[in-house]
C-alpha positions as CSV (number, residue, x, y, z in Angstrom):
1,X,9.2,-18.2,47.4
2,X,12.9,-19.1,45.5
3,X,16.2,-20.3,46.2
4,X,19.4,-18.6,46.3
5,X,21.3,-17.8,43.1
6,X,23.8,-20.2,42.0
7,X,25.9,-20.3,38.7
8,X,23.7,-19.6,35.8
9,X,21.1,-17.8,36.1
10,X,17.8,-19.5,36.0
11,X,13.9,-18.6,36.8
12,X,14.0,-20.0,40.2
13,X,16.9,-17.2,40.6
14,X,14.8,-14.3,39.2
15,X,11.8,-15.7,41.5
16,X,14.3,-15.7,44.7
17,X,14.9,-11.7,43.7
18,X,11.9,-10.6,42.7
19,X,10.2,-11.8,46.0
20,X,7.7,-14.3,44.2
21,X,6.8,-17.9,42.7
22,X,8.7,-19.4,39.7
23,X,5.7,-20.3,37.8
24,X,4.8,-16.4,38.1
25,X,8.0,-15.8,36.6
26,X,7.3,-18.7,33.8
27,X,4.2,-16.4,33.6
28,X,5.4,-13.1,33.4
29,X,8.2,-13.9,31.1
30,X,5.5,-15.2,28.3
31,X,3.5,-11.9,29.1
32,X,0.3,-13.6,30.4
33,X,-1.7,-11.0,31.5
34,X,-2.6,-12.9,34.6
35,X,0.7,-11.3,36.2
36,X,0.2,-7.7,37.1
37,X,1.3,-5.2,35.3
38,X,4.0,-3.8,38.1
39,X,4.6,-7.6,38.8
40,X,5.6,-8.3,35.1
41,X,7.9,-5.4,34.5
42,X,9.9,-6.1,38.2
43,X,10.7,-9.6,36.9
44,X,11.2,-8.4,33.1
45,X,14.3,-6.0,34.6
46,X,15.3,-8.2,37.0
47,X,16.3,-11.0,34.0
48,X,17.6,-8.5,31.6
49,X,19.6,-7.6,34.9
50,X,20.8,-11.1,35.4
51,X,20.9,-11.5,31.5
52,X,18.7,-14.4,31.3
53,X,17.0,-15.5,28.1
54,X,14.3,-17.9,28.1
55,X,15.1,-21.7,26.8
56,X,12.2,-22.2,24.1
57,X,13.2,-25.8,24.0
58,X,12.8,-26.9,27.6
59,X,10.0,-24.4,27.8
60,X,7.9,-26.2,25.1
61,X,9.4,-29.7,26.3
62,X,8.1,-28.9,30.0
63,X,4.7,-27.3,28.5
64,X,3.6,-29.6,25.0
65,X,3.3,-27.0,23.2
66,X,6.0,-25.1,20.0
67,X,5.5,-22.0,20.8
68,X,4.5,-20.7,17.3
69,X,1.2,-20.3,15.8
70,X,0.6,-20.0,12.3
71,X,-1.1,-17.1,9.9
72,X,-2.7,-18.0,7.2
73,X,-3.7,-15.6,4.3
74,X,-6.9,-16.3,2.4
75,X,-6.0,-15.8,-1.3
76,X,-7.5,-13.0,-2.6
77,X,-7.6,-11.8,-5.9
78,X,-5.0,-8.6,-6.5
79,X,-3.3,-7.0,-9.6
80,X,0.0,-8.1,-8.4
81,X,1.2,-11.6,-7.5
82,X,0.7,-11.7,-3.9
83,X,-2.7,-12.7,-3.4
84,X,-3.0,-10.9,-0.3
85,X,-5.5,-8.0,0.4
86,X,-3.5,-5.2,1.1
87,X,-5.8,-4.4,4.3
88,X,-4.3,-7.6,5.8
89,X,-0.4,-7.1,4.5
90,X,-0.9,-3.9,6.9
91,X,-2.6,-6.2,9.7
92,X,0.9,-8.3,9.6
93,X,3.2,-5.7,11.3
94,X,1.3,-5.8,14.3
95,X,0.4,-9.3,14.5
96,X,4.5,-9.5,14.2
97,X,4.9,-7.4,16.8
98,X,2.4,-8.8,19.2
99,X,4.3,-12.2,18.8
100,X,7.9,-10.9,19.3
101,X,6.4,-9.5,22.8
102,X,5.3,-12.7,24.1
103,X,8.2,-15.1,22.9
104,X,6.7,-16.3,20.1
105,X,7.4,-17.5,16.5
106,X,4.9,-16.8,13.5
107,X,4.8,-19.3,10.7
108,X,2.7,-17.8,8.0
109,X,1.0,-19.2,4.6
110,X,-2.2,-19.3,3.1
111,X,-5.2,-21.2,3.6
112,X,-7.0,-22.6,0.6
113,X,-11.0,-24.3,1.7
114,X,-9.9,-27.8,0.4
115,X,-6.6,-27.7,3.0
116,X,-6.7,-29.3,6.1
117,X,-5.6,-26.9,8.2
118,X,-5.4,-28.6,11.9
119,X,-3.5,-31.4,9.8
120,X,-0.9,-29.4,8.4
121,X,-0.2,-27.1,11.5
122,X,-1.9,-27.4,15.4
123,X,-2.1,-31.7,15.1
124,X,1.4,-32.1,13.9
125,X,2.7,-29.6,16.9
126,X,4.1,-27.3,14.3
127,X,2.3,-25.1,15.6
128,X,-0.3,-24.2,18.8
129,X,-2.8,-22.2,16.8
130,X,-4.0,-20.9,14.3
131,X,-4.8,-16.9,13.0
132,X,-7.1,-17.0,10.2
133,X,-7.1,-13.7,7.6
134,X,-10.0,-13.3,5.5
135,X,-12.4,-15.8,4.5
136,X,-14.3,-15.2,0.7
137,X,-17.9,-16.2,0.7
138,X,-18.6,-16.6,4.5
139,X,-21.7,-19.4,3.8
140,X,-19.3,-21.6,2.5
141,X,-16.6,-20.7,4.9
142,X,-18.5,-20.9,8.3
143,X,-18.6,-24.6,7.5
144,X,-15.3,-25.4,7.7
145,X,-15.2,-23.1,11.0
146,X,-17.6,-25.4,12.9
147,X,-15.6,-28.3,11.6
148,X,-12.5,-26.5,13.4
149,X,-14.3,-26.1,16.4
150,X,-15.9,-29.3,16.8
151,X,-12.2,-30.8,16.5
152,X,-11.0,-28.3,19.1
153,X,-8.8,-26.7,17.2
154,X,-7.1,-23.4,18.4
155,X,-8.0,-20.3,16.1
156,X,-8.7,-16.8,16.4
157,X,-10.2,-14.7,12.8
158,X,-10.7,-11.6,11.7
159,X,-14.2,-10.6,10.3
160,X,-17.4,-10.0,11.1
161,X,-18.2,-10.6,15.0
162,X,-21.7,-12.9,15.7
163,X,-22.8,-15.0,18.3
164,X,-22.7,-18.5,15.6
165,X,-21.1,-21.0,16.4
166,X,-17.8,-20.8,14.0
167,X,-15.1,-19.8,16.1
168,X,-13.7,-16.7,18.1
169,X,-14.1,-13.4,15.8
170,X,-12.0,-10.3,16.9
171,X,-13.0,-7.5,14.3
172,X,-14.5,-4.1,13.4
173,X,-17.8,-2.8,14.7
174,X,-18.7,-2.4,10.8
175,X,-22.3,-0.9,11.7
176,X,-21.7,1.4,14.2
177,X,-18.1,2.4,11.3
178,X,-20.9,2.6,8.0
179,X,-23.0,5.2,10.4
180,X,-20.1,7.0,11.0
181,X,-19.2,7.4,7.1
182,X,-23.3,7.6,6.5
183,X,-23.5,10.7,9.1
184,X,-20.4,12.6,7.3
185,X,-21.9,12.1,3.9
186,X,-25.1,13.2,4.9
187,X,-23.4,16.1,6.8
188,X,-22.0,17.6,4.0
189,X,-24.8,17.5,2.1
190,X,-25.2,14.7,0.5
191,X,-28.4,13.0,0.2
192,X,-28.3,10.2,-2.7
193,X,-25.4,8.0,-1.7
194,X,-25.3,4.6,-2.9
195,X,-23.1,1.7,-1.9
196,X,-20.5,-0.4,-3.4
197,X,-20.1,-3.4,-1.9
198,X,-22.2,-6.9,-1.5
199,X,-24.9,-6.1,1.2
200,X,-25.5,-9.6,2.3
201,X,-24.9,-13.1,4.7
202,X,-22.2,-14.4,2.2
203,X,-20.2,-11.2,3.2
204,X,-21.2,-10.0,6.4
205,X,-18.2,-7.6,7.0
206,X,-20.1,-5.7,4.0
207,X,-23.3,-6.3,5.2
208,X,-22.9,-4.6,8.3
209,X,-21.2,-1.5,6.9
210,X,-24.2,-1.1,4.3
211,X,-26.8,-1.2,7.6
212,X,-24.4,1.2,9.1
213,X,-25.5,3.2,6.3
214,X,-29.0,3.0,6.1
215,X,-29.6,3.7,10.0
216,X,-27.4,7.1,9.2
217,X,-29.9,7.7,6.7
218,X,-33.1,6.7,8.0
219,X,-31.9,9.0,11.2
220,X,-31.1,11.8,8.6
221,X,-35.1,11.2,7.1
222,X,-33.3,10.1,4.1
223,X,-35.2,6.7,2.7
224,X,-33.4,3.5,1.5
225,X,-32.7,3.2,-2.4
226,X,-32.5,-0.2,-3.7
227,X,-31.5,0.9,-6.8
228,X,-28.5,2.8,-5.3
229,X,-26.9,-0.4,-4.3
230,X,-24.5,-2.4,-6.3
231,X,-22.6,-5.8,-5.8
232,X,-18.5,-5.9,-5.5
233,X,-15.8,-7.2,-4.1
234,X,-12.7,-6.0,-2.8
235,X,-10.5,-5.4,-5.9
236,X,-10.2,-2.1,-7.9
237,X,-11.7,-4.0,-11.0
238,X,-14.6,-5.1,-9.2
239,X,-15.3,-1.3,-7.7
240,X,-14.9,0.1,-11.5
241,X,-17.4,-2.4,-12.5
242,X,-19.7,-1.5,-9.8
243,X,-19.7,2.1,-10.0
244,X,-20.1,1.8,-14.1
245,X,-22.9,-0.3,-13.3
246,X,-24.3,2.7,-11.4
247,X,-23.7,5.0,-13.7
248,X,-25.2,3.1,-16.6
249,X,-28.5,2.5,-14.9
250,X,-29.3,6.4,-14.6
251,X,-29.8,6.6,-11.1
252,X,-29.2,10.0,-9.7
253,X,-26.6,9.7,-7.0
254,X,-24.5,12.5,-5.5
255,X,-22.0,10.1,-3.4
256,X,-20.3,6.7,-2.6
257,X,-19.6,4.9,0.3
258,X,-17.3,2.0,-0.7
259,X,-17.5,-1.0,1.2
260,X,-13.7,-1.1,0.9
261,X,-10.7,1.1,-0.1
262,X,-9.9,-0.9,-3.4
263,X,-13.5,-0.5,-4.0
264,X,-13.8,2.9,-3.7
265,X,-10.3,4.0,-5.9
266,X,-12.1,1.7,-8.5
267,X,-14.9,3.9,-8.2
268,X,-12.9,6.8,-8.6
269,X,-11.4,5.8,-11.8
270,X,-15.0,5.0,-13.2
271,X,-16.3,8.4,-12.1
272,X,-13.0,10.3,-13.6
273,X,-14.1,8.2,-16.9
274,X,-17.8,9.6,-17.2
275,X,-16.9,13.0,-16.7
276,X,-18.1,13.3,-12.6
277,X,-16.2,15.4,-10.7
278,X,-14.6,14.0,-7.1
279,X,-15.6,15.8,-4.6
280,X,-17.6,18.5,-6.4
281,X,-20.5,15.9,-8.0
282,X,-19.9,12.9,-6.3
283,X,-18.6,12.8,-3.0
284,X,-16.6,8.8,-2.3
285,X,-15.9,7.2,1.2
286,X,-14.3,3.4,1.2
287,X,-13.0,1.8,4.2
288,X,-10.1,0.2,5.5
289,X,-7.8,2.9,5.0
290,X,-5.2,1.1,3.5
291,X,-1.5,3.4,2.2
292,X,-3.0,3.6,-1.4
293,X,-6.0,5.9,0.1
294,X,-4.3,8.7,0.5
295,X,-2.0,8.9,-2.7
296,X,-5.6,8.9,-4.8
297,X,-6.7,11.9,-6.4
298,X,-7.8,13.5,-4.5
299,X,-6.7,12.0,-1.8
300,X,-9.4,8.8,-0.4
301,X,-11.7,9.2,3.0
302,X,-12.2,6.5,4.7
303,X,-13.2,4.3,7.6
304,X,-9.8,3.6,9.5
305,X,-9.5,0.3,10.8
306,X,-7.6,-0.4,14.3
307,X,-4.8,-2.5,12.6
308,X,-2.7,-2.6,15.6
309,X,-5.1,-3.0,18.2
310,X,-6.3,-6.0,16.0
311,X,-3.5,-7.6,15.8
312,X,-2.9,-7.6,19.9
313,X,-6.2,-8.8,20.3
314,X,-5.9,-11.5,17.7
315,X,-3.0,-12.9,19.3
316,X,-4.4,-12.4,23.0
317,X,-7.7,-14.2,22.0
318,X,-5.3,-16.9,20.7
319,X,-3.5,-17.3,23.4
320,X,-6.4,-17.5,26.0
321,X,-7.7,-20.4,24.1
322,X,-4.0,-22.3,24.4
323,X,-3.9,-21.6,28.0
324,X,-7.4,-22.8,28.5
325,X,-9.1,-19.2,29.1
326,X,-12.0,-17.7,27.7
327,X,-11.8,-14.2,25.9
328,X,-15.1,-13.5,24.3
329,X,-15.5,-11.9,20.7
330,X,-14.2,-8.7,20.2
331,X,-15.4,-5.5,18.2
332,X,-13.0,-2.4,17.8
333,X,-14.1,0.7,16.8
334,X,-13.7,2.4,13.5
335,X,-12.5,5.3,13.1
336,X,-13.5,8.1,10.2
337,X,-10.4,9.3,8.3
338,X,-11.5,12.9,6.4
339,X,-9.9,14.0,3.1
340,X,-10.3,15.0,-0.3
341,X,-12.6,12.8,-2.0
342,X,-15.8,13.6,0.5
343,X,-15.7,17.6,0.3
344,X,-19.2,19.5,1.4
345,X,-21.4,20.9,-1.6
């Protein structure tokens, strides 16, 4: 079970007190959730009792492994210089935080398709894994994620959850999210509502939200408009240039559901151009709720993703491949955020 304390305090002296195994203290201390909850917190007090810290060096000596994994952006076109989708600068904070609770250190940098990402990071032993942040055009991506996993690579992404064979995916339940925002338009009274945002396999994420849609529709008796549908991608430019596209074709429409946040503000500025009124002629949705969404005006509704519980999962589903554990891929639930722009008629 342990062995007496002696001189500095060491795991096998926080074992000896807490009535238990030193690996399950090794355990505990890196917050593997094999160790029970009430387990995990005994041995947690008893170390901050016996103010012992963990030694990263012999741990990682002892286990092959750094103890850091690496997050890497995919570069994204934005007005300013960071070439990070705002969604994702949110996502950070708690991918942060769920790293500081298990020991861990976070390198972080982009990742660019021609880069060879289990090179630079996981085969050097820089770092144990990898957490992948948006992808572009997915067909061209998923390649380079069945390359990763055929080379057993450790990585966990964000994005649209399917049963292929690129990788553990931890994100959104985008269809069952674009019914929720479908319903609410449809709710308040809307029954034209077109959608920003490209509606196929190169941006699944998109794809999803936009069948969210049409099953809140086709529920509501309302029938699918190709014409009502327009290509963009997440920047504010592209959703302008979508939603003048929409107006400029003469389709009669009565509200927007953005495929994204950026999108949908975009929109906005379009609509404020031709003269449409937000909410009173055209209601607007996007998705992501991101801190710009509600400064708009009038203030943006929107599909709230679960940035927090994202960025837990992201790092548990990690982790489980490290250790040699299976997690399988993850959808959380999103969650409608009402405001301004989507008032009834």
């Amino acid at each position: 079970m342990g062995r007496k304390p002696t001189g500095r305090p060491t795991s096998f002296d926080i074992a000896y007190a807490a009535g238990v195994s030193q690996p399950t203290v090794s355990r505990a201390l890196r917050g593997d959730k094999s160790v029970s909850a009430n387990t995990r917190a005994r041995i947690e007090a008893i170390a901050r009792d016996l103010n012992y810290t963990v030694d990263k060096n012999a741990s990682s000596l002892r286990s092959q492994r750094s103890n850091t994994i690496a997050l890497l952006f995919f570069e994204d076109p934005t007005p300013d210089e960071s070439m990070i989708n705002p969604f994702f600068l949110a996502m950070l904070g708690s991918i942060t935080r769920a790293c500081a609770d298990r020991g861990l250190d976070l390198l972080i940098s982009f990742q660019r398709m021609e880069d060879d990402w289990h090179v630079q990071y996981q085969d050097s032993h820089r770092a144990d894994g990898l957490i992948l942040l948006g992808y572009g055009d997915y067909t061209k991506y998923r390649e380079r994620m069945e390359q990763l996993v055929r080379q057993g690579t450790h990585f966990a992404r964000w994005g649209s959850v399917s049963s292929d064979t690129s990788g553990v995916t931890v994100g959104t339940d985008n269809v069952t999210a674009g019914k929720l925002a479908g319903r609410h338009l449809i709710e308040s009274g809307r029954r034209r509502i077109a959608f920003l945002g490209h509606a196929d396999d190169h941006y699944p994420e998109f794809a999803g939200r936009y069948r969210g849609l049409l099953e809140a529709m086709q529920d509501g008796g309302i029938a699918k408009d190709a014409a009502l549908q327009f290509d963009a991608l997440t920047t504010e430019e592209e959703g302008w240039a979508a939603a003048k596209g929409l107006l400029d074709s003469g389709a009669q429409f009565d509200a927007i559901f953005a495929a994204s946040d950026l999108i949908a503000i975009g929109a906005m500025r379009a609509l404020a151009e031709a003269g449409r009124r937000v909410p009173q002629d055209v209601a607007v949705v996007g998705f992501d709720d991101i801190p710009a969404a509600s400064l708009t005006t009038p203030p943006l509704t929107t599909v709230m993703q679960d940035i927090r519980g994202a960025g837990q999962a992201l790092v548990e589903t990690l982790l489980a491949q490290i250790e040699g554990r299976d997690l399988p891929p993850r959808k959380l639930p999103g969650k409608l955020v009402v405001r301004g722009s989507s008032g009834r008629t």
